[in-house]
N, C-alpha and C positions, 0 to 999 in steps of 0.2 A: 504494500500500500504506500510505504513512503519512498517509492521510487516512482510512484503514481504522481506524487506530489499529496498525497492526503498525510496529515499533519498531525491530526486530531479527532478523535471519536467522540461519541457521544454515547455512557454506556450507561443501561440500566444495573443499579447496585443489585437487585436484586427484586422479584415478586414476592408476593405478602398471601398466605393462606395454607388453607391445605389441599394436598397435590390433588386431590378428587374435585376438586371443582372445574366445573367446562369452560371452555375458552378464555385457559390461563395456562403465563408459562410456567411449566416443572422442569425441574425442582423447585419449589419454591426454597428463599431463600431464611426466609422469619415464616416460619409453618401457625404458629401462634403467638400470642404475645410476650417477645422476650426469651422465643426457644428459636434457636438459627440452625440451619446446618450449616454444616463446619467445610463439607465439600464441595458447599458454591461458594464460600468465603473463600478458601482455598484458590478455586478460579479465577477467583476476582483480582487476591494475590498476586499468581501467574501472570494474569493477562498483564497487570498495569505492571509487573519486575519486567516482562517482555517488550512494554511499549517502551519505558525507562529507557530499555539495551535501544531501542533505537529512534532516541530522543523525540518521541511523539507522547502526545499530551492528552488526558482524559478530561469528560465534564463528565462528570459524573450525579446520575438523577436516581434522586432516595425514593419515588415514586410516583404513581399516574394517576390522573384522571379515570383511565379507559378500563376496560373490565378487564385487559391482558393479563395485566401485572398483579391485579389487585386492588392495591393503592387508598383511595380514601372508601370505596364500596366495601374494602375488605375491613375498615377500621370499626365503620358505623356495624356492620355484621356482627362485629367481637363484642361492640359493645351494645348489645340487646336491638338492633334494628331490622331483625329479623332477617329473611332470607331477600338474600342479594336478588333485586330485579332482573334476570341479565334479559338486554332485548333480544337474543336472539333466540328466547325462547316464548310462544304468542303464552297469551296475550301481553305480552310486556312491550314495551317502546323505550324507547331512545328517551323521550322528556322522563319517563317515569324511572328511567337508571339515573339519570342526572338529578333528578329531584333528592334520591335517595341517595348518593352519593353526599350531594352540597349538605346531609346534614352533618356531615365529619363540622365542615365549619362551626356547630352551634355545641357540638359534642365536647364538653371539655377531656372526658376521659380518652376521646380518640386522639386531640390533638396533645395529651399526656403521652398518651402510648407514641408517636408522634416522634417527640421530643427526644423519649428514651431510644427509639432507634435511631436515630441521627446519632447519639451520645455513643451509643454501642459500636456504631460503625464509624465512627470518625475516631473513637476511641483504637480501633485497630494497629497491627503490628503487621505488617507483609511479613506474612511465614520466610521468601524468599530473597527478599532485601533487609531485612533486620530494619525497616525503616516506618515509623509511624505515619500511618495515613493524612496525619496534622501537617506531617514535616518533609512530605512528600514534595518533590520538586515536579513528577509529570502529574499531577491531579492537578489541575489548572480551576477547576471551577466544581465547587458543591450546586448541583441544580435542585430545587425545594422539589418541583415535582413537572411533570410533563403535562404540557398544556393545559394549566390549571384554571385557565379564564374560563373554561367552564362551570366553573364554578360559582363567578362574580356575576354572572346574570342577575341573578335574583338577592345577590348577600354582596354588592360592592363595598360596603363601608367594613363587613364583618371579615371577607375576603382582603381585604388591603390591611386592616387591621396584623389580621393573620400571618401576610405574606411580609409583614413587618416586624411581627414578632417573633417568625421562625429564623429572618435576615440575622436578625439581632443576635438568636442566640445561638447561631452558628457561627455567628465573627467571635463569641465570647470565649468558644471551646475552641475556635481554628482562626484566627488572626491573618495566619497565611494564607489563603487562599478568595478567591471571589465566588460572591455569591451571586446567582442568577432565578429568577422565578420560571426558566422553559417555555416562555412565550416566547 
């Protein structure tokens, strides 16, 4: 790739759930709240000691919008909001996974849970560089989450709020690095 000229990926840290749910990717990475496997951590390792060896750069996004990953559908789920809308199964729709989604915004315990995995994974050690993920020189940018303005439709004030309070407390634990919201 970087004889391509490609410079920089853009990688997801990791999916949020457990591996039985439809139209997500597996492994997931956080299966529940607070429990990781240790073998896509592993990867993630790998991959960024290998981009390191030849000086390309990660942004790295802690989670999505979209039903793939998980992300805030998988939060509100954990935290009593019943079973996840997905649209592609009738009668569910697209407004009605989004509706259910945006409530992670009003959910304090999800944006807890939230917090602690940022803390857990920014917290890390590459098994393969000996190097903290804080102090990492090819992580170039912590991404909050993947196209999250879908979320601000209905919750702009609660959403910017949020997207200013996660900024915040990701410069607190990692100083080095830029933060970006995935729009």
């Amino acid at each position: 790739m970087k004889e391509m000229g490609i410079t920089n990926l853009r990688v997801l840290v990791g999916a949020e759930g457990p591996d039985n749910q439809p139209f997500r990717v597996t492994p997931a990475l956080q299966q529940s709240p607070g429990i990781y496997n240790d073998t896509i951590f592993d990867g993630l390792d790998f991959l960024l000691a290998e981009m390191g060896k030849r000086d390309m750069r990660a942004v790295l996004f802690l989670h999505n919008t979209w039903e793939w990953s998980g992300g805030y559908s998988q939060y509100v789920n954990w935290n009593g909001g019943g079973d996840i809308p997905y649209p592609q199964i009738a009668p569910n729709t697209w407004p009605q996974f989004m509706a259910y989604a945006a409530q992670f915004l009003k959910c304090t315990d999800c944006r807890q849970q939230f917090q602690n995995h940022i803390k857990h994974v920014s917290s890390r050690t590459n098994a393969y560089t000996q190097v903290k993920y804080v102090d990492d020189p090819f992580i170039m940018t912590w991404e909050i989450a993947n196209e999250p303005l879908a979320l601000a439709d209905e919750n702009k004030e609660i959403f910017a709020q949020w997207i200013d309070e996660t900024a915040t407390y990701i410069k607190s634990i990692d100083p080095n690095h830029l933060v970006t919201t995935g729009t």
